[in-house]
N, CA, C and O atoms as a Maestro MAE file, in Angstrom:
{
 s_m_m2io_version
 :::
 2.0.0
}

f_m_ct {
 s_m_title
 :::
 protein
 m_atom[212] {
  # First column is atom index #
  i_m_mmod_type
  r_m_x_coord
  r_m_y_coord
  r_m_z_coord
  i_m_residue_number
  s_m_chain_name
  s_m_pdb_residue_name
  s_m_pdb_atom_name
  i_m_atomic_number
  :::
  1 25 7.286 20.851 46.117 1 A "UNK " " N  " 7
  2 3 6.233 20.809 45.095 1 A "UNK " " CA " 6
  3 2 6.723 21.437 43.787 1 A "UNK " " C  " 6
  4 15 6.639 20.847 42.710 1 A "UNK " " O  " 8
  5 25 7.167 22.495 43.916 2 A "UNK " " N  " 7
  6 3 7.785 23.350 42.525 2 A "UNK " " CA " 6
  7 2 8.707 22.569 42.214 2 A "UNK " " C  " 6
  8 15 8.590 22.230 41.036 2 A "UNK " " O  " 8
  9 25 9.681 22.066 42.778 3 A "UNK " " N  " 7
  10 3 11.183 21.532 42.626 3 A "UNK " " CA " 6
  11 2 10.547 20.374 41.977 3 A "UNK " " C  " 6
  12 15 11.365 20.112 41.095 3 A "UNK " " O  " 8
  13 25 9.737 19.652 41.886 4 A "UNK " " N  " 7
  14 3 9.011 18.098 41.378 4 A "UNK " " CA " 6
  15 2 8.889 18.377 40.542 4 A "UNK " " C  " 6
  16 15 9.526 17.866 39.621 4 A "UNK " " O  " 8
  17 25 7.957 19.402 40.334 5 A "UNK " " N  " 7
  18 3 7.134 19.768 39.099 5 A "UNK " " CA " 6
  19 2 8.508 20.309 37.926 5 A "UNK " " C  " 6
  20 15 8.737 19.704 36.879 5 A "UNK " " O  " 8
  21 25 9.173 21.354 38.318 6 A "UNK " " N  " 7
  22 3 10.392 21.717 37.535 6 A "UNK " " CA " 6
  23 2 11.265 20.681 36.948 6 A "UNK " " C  " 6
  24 15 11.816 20.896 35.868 6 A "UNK " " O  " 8
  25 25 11.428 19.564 37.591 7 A "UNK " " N  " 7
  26 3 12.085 18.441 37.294 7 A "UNK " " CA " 6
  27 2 11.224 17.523 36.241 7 A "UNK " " C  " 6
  28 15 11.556 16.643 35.446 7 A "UNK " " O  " 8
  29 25 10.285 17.972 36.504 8 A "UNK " " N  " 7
  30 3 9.630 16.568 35.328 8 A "UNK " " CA " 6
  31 2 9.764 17.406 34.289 8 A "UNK " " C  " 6
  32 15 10.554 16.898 33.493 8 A "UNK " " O  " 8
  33 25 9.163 19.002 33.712 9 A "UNK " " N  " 7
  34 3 9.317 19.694 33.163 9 A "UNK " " CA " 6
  35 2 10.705 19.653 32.152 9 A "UNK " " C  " 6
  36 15 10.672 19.539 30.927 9 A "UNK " " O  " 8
  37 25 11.774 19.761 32.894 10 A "UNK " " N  " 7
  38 3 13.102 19.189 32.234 10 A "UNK " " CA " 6
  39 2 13.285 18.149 31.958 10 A "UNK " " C  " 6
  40 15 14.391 18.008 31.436 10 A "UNK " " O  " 8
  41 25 12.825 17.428 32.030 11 A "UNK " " N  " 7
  42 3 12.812 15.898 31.678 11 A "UNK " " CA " 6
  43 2 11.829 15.714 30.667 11 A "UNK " " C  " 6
  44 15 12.280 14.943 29.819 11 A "UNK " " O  " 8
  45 25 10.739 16.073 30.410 12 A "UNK " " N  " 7
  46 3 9.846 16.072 29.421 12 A "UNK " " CA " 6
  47 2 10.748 16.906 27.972 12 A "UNK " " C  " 6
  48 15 10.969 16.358 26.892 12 A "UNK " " O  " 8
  49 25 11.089 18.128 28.301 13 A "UNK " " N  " 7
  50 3 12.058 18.529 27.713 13 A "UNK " " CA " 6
  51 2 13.157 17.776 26.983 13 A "UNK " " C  " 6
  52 15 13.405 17.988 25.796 13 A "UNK " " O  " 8
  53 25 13.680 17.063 27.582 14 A "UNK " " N  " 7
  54 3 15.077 16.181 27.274 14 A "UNK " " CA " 6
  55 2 14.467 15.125 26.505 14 A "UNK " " C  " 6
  56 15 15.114 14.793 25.511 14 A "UNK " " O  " 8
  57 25 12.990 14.291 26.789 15 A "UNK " " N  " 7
  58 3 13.009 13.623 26.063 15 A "UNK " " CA " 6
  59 2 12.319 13.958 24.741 15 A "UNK " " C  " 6
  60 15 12.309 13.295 23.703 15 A "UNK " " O  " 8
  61 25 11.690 15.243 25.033 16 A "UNK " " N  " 7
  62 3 11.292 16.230 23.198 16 A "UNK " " CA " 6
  63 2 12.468 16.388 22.689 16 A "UNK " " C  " 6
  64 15 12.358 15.940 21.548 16 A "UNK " " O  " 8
  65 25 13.869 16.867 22.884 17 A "UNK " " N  " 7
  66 3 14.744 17.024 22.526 17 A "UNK " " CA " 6
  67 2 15.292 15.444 21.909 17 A "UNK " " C  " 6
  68 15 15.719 15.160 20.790 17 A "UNK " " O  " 8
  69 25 15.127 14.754 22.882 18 A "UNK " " N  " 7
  70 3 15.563 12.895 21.962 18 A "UNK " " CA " 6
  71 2 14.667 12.721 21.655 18 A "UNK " " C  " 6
  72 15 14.465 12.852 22.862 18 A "UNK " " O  " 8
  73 25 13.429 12.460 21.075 19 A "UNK " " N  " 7
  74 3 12.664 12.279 19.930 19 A "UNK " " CA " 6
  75 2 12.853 13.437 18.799 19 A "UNK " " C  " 6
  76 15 12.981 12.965 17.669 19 A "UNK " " O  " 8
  77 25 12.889 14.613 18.864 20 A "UNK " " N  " 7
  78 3 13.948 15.023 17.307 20 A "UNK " " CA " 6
  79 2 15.287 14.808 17.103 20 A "UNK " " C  " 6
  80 15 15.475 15.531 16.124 20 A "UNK " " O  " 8
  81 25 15.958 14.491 17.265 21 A "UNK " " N  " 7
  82 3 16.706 13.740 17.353 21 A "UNK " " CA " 6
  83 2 16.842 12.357 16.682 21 A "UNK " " C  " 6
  84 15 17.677 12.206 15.789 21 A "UNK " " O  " 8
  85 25 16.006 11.289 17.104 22 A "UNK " " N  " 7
  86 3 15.716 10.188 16.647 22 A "UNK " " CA " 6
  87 2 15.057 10.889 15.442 22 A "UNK " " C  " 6
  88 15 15.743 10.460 14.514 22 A "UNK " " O  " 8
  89 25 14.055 11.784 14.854 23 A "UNK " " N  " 7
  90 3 13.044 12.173 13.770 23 A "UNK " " CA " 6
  91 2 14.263 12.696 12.630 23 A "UNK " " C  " 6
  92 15 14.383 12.349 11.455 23 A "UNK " " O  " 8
  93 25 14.738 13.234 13.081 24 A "UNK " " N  " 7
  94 3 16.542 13.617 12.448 24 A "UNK " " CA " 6
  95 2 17.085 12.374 12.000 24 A "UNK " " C  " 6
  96 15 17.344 12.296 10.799 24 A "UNK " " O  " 8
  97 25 17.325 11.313 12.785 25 A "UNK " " N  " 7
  98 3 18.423 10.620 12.228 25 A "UNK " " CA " 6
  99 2 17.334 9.708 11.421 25 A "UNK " " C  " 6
  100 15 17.851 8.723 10.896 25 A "UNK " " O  " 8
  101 25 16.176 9.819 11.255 26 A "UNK " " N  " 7
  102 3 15.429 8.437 10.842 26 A "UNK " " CA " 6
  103 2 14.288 9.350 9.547 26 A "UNK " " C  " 6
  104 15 13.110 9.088 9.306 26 A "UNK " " O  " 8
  105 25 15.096 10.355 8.960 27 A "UNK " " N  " 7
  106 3 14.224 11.561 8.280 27 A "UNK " " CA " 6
  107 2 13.253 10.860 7.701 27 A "UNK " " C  " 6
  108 15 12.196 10.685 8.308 27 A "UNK " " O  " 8
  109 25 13.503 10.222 6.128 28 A "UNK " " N  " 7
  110 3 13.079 9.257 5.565 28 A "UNK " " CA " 6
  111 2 11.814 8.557 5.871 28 A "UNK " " C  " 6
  112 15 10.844 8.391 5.132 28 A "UNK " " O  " 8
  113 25 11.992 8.185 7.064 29 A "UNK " " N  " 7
  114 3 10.916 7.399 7.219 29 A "UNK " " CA " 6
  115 2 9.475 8.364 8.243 29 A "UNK " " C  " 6
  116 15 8.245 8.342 8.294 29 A "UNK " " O  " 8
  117 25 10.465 9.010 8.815 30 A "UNK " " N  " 7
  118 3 9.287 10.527 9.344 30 A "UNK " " CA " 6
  119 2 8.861 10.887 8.425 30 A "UNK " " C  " 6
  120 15 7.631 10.933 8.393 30 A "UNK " " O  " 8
  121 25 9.485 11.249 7.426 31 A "UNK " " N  " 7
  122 3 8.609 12.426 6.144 31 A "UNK " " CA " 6
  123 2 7.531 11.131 5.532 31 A "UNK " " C  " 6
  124 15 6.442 11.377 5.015 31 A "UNK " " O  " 8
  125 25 7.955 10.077 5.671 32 A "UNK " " N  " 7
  126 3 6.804 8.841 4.557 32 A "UNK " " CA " 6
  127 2 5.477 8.937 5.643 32 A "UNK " " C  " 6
  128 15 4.366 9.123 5.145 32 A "UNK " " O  " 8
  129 25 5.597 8.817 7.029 33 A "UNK " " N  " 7
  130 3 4.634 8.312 8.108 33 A "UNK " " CA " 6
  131 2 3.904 9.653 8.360 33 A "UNK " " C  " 6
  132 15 2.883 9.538 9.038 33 A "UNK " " O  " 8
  133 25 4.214 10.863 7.962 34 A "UNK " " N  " 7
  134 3 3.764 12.008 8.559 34 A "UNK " " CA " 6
  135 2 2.950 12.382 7.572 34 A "UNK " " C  " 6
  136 15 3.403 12.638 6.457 34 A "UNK " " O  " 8
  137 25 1.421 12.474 7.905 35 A "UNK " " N  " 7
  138 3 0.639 12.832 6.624 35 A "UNK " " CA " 6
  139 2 0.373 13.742 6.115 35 A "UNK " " C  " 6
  140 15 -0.344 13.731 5.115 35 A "UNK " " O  " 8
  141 25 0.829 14.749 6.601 36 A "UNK " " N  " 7
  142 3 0.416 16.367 6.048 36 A "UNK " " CA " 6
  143 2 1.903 15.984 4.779 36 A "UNK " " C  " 6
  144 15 1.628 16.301 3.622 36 A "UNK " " O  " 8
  145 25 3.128 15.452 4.965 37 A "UNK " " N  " 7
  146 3 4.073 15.034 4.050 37 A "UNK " " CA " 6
  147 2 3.929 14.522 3.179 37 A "UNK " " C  " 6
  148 15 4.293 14.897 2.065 37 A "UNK " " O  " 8
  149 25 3.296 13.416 3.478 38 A "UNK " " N  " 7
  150 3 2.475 12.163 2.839 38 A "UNK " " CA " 6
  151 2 1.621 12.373 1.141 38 A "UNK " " C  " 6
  152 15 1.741 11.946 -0.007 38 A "UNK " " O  " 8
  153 25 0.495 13.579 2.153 39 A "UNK " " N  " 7
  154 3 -0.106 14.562 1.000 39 A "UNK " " CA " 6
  155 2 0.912 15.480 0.179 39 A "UNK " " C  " 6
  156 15 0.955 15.322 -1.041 39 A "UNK " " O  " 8
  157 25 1.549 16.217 0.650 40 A "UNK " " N  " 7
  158 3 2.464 17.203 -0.194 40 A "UNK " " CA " 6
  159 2 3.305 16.439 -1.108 40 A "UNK " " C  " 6
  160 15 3.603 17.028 -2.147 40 A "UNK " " O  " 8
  161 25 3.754 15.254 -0.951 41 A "UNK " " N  " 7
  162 3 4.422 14.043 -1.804 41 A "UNK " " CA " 6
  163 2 3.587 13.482 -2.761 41 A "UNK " " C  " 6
  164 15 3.858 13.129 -3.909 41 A "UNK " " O  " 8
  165 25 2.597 13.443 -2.185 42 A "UNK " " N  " 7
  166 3 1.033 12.947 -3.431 42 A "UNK " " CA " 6
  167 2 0.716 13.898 -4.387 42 A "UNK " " C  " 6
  168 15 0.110 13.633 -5.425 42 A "UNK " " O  " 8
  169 25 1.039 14.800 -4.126 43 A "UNK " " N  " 7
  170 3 0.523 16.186 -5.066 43 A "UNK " " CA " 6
  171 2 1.852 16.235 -6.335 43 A "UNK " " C  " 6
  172 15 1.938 16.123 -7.557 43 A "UNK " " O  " 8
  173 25 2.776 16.478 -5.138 44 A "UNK " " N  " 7
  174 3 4.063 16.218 -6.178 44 A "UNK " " CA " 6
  175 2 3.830 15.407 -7.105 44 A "UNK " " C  " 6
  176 15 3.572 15.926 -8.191 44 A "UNK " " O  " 8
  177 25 3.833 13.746 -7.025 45 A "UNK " " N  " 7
  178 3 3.324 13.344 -7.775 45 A "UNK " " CA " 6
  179 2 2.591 13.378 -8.497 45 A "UNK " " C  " 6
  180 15 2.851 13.004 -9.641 45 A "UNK " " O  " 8
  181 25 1.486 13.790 -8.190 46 A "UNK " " N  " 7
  182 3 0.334 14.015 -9.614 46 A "UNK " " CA " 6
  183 2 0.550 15.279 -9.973 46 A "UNK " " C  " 6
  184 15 -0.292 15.596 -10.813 46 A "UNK " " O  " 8
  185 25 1.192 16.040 -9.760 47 A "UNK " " N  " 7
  186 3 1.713 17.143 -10.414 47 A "UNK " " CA " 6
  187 2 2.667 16.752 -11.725 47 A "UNK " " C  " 6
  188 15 2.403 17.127 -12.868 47 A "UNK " " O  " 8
  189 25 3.756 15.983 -11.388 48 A "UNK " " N  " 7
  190 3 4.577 14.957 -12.536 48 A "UNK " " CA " 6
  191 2 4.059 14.669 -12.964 48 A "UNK " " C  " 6
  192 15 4.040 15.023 -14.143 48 A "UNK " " O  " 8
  193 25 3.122 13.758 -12.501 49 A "UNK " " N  " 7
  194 3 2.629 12.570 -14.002 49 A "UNK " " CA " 6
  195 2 1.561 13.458 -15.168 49 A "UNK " " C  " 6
  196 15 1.427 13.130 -16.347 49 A "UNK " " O  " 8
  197 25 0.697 14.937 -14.325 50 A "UNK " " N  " 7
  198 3 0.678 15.270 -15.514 50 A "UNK " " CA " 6
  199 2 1.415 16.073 -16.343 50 A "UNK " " C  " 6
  200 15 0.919 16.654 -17.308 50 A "UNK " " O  " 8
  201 25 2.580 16.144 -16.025 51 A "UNK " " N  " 7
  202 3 3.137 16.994 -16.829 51 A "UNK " " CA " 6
  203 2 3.928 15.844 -17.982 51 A "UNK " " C  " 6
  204 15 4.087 16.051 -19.184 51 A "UNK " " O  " 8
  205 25 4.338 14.632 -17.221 52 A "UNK " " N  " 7
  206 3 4.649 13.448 -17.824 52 A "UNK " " CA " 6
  207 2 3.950 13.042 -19.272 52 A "UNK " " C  " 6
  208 15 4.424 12.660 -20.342 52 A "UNK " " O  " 8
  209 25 2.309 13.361 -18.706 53 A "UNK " " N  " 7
  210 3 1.329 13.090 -20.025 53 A "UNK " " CA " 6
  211 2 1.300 14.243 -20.401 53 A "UNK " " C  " 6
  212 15 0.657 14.549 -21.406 53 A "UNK " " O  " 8
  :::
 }
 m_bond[211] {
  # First column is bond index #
  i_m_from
  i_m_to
  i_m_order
  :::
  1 1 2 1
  2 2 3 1
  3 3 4 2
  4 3 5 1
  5 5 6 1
  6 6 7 1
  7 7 8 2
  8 7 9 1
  9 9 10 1
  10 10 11 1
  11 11 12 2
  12 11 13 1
  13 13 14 1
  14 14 15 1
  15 15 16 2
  16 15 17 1
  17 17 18 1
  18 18 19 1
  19 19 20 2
  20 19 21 1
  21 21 22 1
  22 22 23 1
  23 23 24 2
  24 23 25 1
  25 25 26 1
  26 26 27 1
  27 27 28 2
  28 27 29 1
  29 29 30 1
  30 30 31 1
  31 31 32 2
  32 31 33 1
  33 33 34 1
  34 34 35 1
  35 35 36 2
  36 35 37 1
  37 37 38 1
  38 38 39 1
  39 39 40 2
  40 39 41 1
  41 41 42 1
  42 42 43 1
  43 43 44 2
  44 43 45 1
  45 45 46 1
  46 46 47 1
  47 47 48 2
  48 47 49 1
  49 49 50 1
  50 50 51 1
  51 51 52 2
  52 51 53 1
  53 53 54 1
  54 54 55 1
  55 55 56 2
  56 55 57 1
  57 57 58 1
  58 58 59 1
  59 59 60 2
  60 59 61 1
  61 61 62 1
  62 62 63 1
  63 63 64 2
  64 63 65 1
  65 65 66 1
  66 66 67 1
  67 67 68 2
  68 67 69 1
  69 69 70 1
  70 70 71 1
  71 71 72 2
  72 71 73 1
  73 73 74 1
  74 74 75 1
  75 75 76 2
  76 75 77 1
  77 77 78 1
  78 78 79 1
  79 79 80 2
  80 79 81 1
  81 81 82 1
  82 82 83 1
  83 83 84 2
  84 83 85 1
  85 85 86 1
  86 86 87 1
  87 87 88 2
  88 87 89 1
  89 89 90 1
  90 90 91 1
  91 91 92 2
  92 91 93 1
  93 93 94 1
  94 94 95 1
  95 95 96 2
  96 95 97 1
  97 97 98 1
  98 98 99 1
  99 99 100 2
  100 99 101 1
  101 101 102 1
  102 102 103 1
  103 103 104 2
  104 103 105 1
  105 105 106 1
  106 106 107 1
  107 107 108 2
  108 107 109 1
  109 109 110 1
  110 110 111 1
  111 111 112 2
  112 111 113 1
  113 113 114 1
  114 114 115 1
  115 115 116 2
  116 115 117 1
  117 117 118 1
  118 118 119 1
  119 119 120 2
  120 119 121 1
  121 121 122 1
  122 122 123 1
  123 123 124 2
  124 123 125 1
  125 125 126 1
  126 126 127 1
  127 127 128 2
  128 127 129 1
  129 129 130 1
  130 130 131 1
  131 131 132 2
  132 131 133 1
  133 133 134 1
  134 134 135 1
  135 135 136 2
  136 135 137 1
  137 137 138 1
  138 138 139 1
  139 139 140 2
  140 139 141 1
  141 141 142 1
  142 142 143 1
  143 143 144 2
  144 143 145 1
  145 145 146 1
  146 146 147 1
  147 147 148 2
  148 147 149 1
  149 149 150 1
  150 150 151 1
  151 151 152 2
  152 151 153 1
  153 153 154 1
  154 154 155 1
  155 155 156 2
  156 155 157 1
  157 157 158 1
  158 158 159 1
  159 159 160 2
  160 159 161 1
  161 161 162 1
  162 162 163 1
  163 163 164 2
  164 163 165 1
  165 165 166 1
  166 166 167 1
  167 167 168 2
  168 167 169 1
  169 169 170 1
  170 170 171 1
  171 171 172 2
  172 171 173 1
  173 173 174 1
  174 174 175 1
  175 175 176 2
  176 175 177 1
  177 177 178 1
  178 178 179 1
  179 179 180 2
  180 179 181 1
  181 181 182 1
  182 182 183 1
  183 183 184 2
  184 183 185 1
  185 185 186 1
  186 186 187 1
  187 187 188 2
  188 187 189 1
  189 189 190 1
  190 190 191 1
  191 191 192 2
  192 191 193 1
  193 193 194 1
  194 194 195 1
  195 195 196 2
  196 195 197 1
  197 197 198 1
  198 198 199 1
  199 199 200 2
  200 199 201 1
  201 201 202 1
  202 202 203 1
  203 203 204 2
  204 203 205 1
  205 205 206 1
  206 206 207 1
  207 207 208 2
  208 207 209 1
  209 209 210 1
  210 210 211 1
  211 211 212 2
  :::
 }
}
């Protein structure tokens, strides 16, 4: 029962570890899809444009 459970545990693990990983090699498009980013990029922006005007 423990030995099952420990094993999926590491394995859940391994595949959190390969999904950052993949979020790493694919930054770009994580930081566009992730919305708390999304917003902080929007602000940026309208932060520029008024300084632009």
């Amino acid at each position: 029962m423990f030995n099952s459970l420990f094993l999926r545990f590491q394995l859940s693990q391994i595949s959190q570890n390969r999904a950052r990983l993949d979020i790493i090699q694919t930054k770009p498009y994580y930081y566009l899809s992730n919305e708390l980013n999304f917003k902080k990029i929007w602000g940026i922006m309208k932060t520029f444009s008024l300084l632009l005007l």
